[in-house]
PDB file of N, CA, C and O in Angstrom:
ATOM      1  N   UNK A   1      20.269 -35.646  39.577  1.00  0.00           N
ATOM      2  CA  UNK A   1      20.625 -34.278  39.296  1.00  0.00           C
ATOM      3  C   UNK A   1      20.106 -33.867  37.918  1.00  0.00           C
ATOM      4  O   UNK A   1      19.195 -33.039  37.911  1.00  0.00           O
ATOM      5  N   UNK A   2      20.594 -34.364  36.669  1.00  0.00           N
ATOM      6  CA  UNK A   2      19.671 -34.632  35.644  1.00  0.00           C
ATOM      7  C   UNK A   2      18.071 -33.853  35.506  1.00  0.00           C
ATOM      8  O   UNK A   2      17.681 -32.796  35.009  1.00  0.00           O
ATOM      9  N   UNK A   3      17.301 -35.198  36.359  1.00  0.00           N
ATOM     10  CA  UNK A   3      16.258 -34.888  36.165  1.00  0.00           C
ATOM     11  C   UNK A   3      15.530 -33.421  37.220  1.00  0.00           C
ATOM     12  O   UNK A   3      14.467 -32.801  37.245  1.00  0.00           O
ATOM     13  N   UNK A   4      16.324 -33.404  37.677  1.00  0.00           N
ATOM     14  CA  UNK A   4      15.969 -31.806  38.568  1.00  0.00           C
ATOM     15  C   UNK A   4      16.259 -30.649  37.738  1.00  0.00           C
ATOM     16  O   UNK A   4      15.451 -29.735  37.571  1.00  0.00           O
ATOM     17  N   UNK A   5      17.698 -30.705  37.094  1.00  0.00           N
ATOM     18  CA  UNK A   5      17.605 -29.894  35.828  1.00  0.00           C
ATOM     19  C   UNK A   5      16.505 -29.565  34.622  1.00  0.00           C
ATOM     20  O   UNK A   5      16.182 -28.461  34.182  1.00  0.00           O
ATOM     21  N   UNK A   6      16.101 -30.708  34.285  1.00  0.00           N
ATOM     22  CA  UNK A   6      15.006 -30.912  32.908  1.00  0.00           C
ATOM     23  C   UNK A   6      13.702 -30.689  33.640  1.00  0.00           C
ATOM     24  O   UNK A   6      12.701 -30.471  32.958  1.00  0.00           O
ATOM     25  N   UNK A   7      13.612 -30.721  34.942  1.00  0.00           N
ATOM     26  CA  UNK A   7      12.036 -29.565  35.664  1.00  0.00           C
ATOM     27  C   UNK A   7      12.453 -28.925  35.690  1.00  0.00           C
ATOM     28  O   UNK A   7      11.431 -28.248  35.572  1.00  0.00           O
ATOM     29  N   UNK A   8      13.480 -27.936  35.770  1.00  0.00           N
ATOM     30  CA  UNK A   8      13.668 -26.340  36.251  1.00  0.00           C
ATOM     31  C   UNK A   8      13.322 -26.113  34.630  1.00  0.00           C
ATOM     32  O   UNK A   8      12.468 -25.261  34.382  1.00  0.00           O
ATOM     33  N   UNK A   9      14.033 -26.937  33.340  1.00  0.00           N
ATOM     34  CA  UNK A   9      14.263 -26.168  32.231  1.00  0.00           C
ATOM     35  C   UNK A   9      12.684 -26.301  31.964  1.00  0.00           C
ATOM     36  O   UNK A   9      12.317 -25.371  31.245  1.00  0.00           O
ATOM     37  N   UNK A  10      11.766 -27.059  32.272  1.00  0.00           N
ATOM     38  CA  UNK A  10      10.355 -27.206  31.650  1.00  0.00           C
ATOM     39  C   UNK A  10       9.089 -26.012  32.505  1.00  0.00           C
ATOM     40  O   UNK A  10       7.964 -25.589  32.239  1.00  0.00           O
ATOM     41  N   UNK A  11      10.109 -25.842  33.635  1.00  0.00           N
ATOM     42  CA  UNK A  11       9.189 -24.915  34.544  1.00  0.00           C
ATOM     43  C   UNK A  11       9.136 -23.723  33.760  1.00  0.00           C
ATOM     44  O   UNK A  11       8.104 -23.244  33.292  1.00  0.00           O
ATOM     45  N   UNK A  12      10.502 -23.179  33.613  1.00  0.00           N
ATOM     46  CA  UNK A  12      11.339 -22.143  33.046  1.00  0.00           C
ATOM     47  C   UNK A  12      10.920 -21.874  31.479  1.00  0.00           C
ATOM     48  O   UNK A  12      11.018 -20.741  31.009  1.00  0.00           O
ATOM     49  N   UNK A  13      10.607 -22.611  30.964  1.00  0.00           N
ATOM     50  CA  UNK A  13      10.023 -22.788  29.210  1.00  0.00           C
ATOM     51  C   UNK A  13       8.719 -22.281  29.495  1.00  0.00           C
ATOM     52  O   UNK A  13       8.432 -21.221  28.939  1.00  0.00           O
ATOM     53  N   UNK A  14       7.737 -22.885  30.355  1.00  0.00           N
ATOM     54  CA  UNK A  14       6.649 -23.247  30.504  1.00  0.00           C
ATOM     55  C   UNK A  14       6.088 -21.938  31.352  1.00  0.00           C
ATOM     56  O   UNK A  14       4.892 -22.024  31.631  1.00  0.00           O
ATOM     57  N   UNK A  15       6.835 -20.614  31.853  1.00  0.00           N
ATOM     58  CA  UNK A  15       6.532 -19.429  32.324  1.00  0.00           C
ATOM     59  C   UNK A  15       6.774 -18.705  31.459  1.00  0.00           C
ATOM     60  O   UNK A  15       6.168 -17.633  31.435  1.00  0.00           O
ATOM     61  N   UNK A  16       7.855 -19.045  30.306  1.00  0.00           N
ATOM     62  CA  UNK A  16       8.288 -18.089  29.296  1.00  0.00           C
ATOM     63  C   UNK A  16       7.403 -17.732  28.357  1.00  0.00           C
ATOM     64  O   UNK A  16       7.419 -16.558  27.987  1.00  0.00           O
ATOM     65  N   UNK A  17       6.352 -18.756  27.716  1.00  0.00           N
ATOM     66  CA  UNK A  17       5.670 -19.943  26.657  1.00  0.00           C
ATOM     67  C   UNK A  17       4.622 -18.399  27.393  1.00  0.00           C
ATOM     68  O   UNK A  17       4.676 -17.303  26.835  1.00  0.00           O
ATOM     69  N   UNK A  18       3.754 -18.642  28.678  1.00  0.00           N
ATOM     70  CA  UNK A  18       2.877 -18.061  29.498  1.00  0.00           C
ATOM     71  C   UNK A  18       2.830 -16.629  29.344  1.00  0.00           C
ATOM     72  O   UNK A  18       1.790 -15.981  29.230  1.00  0.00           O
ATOM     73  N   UNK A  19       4.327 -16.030  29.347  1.00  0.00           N
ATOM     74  CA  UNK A  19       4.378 -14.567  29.069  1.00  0.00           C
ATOM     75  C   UNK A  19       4.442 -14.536  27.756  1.00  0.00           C
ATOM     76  O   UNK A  19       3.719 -13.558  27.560  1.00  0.00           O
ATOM     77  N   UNK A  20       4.954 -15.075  26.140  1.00  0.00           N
ATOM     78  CA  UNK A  20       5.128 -14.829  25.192  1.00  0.00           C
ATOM     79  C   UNK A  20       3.810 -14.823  25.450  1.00  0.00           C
ATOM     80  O   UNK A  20       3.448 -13.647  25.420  1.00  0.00           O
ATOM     81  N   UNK A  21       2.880 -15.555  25.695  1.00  0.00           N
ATOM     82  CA  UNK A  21       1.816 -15.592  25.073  1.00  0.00           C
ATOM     83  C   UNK A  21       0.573 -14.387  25.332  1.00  0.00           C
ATOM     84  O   UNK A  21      -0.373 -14.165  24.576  1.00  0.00           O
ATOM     85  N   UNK A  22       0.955 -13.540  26.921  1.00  0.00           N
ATOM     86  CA  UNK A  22       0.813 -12.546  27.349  1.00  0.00           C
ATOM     87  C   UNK A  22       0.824 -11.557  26.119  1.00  0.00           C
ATOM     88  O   UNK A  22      -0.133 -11.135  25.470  1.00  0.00           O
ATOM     89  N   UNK A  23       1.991 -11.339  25.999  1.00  0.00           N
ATOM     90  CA  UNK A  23       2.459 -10.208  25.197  1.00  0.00           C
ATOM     91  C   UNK A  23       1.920 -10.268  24.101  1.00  0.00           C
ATOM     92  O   UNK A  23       1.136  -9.349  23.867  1.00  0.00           O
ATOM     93  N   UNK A  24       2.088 -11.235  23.114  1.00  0.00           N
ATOM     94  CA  UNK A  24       1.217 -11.098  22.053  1.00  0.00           C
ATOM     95  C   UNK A  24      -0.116 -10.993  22.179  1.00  0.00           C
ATOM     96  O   UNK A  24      -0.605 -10.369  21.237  1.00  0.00           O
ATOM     97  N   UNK A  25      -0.922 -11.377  23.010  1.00  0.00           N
ATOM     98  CA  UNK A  25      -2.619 -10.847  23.352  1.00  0.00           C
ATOM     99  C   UNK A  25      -2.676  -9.312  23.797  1.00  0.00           C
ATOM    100  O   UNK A  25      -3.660  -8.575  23.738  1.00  0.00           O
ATOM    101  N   UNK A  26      -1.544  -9.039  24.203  1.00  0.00           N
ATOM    102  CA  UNK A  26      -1.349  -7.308  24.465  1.00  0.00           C
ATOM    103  C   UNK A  26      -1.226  -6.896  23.069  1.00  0.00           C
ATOM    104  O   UNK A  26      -1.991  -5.998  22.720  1.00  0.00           O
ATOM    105  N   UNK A  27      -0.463  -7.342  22.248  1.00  0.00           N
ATOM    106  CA  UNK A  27      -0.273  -6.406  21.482  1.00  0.00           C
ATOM    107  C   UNK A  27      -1.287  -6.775  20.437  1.00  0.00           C
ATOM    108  O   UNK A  27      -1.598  -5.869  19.665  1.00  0.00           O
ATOM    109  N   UNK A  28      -1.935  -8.108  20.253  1.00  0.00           N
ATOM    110  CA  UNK A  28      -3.163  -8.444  19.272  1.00  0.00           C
ATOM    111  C   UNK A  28      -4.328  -7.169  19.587  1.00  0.00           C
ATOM    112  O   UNK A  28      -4.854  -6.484  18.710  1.00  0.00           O
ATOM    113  N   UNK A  29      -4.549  -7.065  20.937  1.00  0.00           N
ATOM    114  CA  UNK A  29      -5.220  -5.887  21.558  1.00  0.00           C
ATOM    115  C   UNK A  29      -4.974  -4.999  21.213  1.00  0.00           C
ATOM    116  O   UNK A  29      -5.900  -4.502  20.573  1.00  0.00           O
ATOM    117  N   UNK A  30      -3.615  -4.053  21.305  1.00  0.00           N
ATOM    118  CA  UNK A  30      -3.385  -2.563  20.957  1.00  0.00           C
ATOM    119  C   UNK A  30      -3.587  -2.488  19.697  1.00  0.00           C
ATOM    120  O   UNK A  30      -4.306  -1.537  19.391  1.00  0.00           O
ATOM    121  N   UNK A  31      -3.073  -3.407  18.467  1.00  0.00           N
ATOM    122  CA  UNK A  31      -2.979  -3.726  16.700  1.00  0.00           C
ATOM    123  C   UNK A  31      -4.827  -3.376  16.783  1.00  0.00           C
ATOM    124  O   UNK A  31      -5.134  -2.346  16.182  1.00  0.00           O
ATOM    125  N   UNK A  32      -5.646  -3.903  17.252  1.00  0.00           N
ATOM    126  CA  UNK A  32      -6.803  -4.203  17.050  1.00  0.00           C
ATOM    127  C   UNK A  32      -7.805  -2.532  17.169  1.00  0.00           C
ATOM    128  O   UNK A  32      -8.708  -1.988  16.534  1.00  0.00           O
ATOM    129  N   UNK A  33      -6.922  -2.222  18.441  1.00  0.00           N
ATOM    130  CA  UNK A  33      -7.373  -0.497  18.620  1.00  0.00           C
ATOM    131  C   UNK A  33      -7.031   0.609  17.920  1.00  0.00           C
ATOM    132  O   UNK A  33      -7.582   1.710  17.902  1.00  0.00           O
ATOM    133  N   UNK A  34      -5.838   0.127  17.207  1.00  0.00           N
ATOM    134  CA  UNK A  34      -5.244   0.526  15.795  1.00  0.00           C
ATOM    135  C   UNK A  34      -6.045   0.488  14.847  1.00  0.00           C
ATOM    136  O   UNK A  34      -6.237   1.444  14.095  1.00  0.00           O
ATOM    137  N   UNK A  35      -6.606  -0.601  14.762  1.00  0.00           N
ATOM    138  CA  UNK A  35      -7.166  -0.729  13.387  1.00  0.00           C
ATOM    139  C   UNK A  35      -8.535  -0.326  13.465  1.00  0.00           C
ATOM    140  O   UNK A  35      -9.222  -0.171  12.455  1.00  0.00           O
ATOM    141  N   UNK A  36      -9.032  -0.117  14.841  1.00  0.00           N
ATOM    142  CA  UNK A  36     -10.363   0.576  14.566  1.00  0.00           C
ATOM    143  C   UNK A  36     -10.377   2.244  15.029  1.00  0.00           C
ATOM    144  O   UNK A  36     -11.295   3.008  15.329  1.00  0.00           O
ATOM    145  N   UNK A  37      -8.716   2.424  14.916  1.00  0.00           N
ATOM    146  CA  UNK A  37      -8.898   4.318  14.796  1.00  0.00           C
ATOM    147  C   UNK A  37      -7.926   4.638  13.127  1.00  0.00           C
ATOM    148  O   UNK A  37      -7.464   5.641  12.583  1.00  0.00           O
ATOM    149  N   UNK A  38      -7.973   3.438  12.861  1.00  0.00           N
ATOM    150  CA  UNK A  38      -7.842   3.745  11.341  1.00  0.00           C
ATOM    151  C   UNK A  38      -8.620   3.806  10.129  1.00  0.00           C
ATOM    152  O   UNK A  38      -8.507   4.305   9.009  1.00  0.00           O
ATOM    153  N   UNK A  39      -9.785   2.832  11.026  1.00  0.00           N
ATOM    154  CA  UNK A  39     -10.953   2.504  10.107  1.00  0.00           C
ATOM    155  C   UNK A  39     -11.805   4.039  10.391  1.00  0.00           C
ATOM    156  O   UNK A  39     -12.005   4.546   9.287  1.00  0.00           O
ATOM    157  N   UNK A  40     -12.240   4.731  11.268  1.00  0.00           N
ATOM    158  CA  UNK A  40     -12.598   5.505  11.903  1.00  0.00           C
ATOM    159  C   UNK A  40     -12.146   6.537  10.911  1.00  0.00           C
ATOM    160  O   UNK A  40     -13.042   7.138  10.319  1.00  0.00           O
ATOM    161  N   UNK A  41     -10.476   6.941  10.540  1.00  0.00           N
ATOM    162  CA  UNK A  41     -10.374   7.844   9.680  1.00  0.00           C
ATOM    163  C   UNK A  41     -10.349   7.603   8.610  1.00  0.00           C
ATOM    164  O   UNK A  41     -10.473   8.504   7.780  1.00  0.00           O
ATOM    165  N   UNK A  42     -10.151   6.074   8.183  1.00  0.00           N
ATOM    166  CA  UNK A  42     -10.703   5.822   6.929  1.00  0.00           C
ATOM    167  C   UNK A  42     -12.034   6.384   5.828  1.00  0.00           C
ATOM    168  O   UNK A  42     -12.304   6.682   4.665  1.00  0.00           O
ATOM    169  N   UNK A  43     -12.556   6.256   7.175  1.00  0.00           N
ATOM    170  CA  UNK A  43     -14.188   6.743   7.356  1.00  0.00           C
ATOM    171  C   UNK A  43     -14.375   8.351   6.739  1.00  0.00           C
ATOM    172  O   UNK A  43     -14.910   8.743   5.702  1.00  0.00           O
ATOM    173  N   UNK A  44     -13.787   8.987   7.691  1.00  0.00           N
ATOM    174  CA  UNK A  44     -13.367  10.290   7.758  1.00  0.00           C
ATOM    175  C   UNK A  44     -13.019  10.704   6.377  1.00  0.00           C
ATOM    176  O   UNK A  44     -13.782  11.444   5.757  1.00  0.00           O
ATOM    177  N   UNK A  45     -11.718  10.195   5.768  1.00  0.00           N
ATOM    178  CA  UNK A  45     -11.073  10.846   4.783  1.00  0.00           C
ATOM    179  C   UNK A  45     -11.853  10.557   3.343  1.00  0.00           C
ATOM    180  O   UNK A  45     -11.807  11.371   2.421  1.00  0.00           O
ATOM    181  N   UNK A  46     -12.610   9.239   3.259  1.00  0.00           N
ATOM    182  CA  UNK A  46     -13.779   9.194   2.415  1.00  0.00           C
ATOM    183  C   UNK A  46     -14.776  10.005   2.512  1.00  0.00           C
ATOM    184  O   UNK A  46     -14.881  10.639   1.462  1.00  0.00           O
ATOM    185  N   UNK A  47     -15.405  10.233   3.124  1.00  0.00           N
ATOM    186  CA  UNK A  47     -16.249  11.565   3.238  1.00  0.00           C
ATOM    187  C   UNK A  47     -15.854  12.290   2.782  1.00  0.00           C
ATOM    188  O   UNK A  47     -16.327  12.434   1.655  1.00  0.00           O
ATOM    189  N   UNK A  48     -14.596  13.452   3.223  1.00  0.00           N
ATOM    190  CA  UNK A  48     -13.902  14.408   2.594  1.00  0.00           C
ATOM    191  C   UNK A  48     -13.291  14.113   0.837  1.00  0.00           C
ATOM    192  O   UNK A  48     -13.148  15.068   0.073  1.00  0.00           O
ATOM    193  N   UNK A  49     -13.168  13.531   0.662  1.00  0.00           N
ATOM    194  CA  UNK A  49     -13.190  12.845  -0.282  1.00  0.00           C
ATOM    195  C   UNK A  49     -14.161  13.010  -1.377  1.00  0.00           C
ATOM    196  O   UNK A  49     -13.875  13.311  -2.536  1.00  0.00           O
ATOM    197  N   UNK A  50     -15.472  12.760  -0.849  1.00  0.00           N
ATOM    198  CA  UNK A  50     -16.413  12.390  -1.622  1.00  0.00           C
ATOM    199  C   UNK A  50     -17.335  13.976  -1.819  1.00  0.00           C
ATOM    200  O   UNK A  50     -18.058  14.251  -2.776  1.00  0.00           O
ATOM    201  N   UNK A  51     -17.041  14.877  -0.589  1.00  0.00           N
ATOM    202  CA  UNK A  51     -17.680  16.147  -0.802  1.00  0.00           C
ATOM    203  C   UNK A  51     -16.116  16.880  -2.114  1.00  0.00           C
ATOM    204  O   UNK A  51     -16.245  17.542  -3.144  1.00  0.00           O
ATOM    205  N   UNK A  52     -15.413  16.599  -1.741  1.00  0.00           N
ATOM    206  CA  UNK A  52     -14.256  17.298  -2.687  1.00  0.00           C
ATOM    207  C   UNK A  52     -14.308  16.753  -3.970  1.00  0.00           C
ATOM    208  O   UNK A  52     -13.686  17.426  -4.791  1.00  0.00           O
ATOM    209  N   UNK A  53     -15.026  15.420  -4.554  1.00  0.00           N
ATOM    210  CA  UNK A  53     -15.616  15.148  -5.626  1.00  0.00           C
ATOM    211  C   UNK A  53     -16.913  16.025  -6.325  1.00  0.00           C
ATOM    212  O   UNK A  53     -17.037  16.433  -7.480  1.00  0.00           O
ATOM    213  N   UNK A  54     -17.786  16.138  -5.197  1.00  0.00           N
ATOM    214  CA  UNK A  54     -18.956  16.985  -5.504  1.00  0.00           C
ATOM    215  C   UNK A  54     -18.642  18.196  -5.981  1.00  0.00           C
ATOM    216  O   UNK A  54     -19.418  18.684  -6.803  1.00  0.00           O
ATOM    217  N   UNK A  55     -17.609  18.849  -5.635  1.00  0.00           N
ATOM    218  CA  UNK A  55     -17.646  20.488  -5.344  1.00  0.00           C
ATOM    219  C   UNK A  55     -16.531  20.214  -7.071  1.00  0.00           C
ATOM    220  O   UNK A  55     -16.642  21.076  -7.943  1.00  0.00           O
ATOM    221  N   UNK A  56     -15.946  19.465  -7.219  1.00  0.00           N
ATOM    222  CA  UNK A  56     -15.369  19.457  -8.485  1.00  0.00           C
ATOM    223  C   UNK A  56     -16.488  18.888  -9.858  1.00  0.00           C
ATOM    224  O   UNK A  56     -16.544  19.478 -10.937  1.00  0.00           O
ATOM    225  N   UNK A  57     -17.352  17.586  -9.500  1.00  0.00           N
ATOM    226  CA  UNK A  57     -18.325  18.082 -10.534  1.00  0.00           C
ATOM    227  C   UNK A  57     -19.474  19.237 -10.665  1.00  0.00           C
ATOM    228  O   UNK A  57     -20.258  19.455 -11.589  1.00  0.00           O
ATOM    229  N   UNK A  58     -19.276  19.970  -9.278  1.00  0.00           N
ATOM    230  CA  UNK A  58     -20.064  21.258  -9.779  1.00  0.00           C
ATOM    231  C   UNK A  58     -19.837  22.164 -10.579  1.00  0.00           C
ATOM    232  O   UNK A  58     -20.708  22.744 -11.227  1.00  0.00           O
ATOM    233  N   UNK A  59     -18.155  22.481 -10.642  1.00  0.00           N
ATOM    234  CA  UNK A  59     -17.665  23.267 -11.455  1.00  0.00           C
ATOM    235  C   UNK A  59     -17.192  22.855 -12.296  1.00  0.00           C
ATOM    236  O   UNK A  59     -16.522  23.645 -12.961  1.00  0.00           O
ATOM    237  N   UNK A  60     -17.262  21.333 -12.780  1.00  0.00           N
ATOM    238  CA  UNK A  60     -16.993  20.930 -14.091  1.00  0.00           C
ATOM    239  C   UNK A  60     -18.692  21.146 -14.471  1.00  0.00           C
ATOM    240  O   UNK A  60     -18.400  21.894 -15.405  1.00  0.00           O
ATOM    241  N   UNK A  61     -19.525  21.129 -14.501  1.00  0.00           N
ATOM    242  CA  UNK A  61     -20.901  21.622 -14.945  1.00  0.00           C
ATOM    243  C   UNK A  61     -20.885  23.093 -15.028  1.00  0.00           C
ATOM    244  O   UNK A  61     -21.301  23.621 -16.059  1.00  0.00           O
ATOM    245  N   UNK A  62     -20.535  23.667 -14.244  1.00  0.00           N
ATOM    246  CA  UNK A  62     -20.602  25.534 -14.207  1.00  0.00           C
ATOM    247  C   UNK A  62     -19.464  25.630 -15.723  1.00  0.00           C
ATOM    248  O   UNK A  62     -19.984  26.127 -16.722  1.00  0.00           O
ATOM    249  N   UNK A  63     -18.153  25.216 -15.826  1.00  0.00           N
ATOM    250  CA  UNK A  63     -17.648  25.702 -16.813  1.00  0.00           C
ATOM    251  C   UNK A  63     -18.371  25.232 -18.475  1.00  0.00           C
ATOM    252  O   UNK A  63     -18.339  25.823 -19.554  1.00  0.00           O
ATOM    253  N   UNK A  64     -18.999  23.900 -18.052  1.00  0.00           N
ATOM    254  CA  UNK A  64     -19.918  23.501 -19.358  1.00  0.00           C
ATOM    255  C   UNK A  64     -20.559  24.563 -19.791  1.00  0.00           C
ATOM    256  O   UNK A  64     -20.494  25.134 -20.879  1.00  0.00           O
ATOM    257  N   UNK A  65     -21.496  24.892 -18.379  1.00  0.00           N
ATOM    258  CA  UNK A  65     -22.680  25.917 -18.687  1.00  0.00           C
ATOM    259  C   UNK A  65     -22.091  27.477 -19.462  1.00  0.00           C
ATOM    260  O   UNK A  65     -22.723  28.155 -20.273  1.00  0.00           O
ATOM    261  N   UNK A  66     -20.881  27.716 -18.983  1.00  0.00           N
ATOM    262  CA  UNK A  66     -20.431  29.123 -19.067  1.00  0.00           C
ATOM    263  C   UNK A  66     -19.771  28.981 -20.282  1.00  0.00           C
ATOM    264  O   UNK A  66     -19.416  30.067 -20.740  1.00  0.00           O
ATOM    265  N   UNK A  67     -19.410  27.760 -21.138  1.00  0.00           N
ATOM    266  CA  UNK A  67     -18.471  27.556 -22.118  1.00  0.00           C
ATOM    267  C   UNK A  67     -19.519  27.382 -22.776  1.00  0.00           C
ATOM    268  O   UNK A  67     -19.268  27.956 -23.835  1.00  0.00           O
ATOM    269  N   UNK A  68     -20.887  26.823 -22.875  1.00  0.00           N
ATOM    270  CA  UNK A  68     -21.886  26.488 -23.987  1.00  0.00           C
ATOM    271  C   UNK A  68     -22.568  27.703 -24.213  1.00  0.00           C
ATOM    272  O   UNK A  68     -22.973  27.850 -25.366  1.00  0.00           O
ATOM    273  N   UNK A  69     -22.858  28.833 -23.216  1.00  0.00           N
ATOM    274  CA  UNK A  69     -23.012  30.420 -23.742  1.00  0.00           C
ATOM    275  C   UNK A  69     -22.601  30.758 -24.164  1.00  0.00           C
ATOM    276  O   UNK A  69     -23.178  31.097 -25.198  1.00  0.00           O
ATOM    277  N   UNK A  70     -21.063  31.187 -24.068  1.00  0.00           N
ATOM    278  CA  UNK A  70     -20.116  31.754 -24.788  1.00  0.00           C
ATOM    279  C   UNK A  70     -20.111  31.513 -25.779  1.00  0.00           C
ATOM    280  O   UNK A  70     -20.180  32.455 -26.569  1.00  0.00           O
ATOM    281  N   UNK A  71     -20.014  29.896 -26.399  1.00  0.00           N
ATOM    282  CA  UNK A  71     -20.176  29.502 -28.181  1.00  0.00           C
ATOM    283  C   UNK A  71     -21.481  29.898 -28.451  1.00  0.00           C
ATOM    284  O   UNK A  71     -21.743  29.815 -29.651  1.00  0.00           O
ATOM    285  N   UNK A  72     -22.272  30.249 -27.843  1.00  0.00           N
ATOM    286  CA  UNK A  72     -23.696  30.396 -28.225  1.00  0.00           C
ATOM    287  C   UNK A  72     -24.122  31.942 -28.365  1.00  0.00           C
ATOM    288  O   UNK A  72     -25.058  32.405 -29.017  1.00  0.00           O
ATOM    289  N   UNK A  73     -23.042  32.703 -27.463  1.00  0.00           N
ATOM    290  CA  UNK A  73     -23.445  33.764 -27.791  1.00  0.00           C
ATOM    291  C   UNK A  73     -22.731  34.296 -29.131  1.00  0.00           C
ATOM    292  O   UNK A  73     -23.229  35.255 -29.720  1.00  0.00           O
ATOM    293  N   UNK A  74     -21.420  33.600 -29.673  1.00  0.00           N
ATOM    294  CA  UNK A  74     -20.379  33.902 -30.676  1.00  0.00           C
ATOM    295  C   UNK A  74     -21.083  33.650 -31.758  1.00  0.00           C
ATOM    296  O   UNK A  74     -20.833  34.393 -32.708  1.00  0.00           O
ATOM    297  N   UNK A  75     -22.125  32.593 -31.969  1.00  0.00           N
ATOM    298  CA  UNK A  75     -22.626  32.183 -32.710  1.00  0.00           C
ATOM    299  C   UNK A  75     -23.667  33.041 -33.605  1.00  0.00           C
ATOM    300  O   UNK A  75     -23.919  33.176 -34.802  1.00  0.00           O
ATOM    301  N   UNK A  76     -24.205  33.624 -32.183  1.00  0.00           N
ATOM    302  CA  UNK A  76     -25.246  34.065 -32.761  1.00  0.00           C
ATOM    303  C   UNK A  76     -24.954  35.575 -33.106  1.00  0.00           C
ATOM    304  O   UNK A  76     -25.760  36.204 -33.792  1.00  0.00           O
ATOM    305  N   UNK A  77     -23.357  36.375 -32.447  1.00  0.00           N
ATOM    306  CA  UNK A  77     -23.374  37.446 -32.672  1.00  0.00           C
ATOM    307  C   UNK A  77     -22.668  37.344 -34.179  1.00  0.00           C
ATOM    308  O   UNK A  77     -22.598  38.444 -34.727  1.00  0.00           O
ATOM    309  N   UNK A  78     -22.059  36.076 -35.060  1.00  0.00           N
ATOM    310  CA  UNK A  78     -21.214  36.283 -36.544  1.00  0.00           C
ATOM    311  C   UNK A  78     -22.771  35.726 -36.878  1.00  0.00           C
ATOM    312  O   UNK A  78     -22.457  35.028 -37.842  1.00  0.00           O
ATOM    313  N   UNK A  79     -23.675  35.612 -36.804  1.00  0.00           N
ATOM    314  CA  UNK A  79     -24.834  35.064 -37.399  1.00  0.00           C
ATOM    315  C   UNK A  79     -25.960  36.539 -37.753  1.00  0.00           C
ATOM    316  O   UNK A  79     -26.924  36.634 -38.513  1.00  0.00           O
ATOM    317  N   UNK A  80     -25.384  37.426 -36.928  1.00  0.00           N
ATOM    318  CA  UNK A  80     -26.011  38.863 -36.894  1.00  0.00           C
ATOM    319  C   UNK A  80     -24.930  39.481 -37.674  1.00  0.00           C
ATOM    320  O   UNK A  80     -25.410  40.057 -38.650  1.00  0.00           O
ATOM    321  N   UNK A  81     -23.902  39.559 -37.623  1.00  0.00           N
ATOM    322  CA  UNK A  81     -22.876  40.031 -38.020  1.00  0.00           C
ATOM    323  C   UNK A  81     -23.742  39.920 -39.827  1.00  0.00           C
ATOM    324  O   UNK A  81     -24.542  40.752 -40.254  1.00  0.00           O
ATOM    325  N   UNK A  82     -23.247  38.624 -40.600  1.00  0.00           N
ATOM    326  CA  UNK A  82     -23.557  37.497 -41.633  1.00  0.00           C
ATOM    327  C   UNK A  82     -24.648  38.288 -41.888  1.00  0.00           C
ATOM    328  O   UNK A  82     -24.448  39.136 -42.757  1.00  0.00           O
ATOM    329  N   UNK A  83     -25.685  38.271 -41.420  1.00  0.00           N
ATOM    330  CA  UNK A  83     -27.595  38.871 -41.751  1.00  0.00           C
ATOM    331  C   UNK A  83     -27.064  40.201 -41.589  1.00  0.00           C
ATOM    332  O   UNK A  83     -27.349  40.739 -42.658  1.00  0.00           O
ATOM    333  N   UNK A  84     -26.562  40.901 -41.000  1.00  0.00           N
ATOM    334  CA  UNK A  84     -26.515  42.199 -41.044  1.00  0.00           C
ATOM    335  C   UNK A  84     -25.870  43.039 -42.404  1.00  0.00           C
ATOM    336  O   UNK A  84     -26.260  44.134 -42.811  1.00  0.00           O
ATOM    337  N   UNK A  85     -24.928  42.320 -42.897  1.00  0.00           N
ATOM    338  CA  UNK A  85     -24.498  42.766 -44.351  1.00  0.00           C
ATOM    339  C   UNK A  85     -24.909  42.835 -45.377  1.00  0.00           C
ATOM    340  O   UNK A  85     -24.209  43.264 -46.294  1.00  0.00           O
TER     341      UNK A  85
END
């Protein structure tokens, strides 16, 4: 009796063992399809990213440009001002 017990419990382990091992290859699978629609927007949000860098050193150059006239034009109008007296 015993040993009819300790096959049912090894049968019984040994289908369980079969499906754990199921399930985790399911879900190694779905994790895996995960991670390549994350990489995907990874992808994505670097790009956006990298144009929203551009468009900010453009206008850190435009305010250079518009801030180095301005002293340049101040300059030269107390420099007329100065010669004009």
């Amino acid at each position: 009796m015993e040993a009819m017990r300790q096959s049912w419990g090894d049968d019984r382990l040994d289908g369980f063992a079969a499906e754990t091992r199921q399930r985790f290859e399911d879900v190694d699978r779905r994790l895996g399809e995960v991670n390549g629609r994350l990489d995907r927007l990874g992808d994505r949000v670097e790009v956006g990213f990298d144009r929203i860098n551009d468009r900010i050193d453009h206008l850190h150059r435009s305010i250079w440009i518009l801030g180095s006239g301005a002293l340049v034009t101040l300059v030269v109008g107390f420099a007329g001002i100065i010669i004009g007296q």
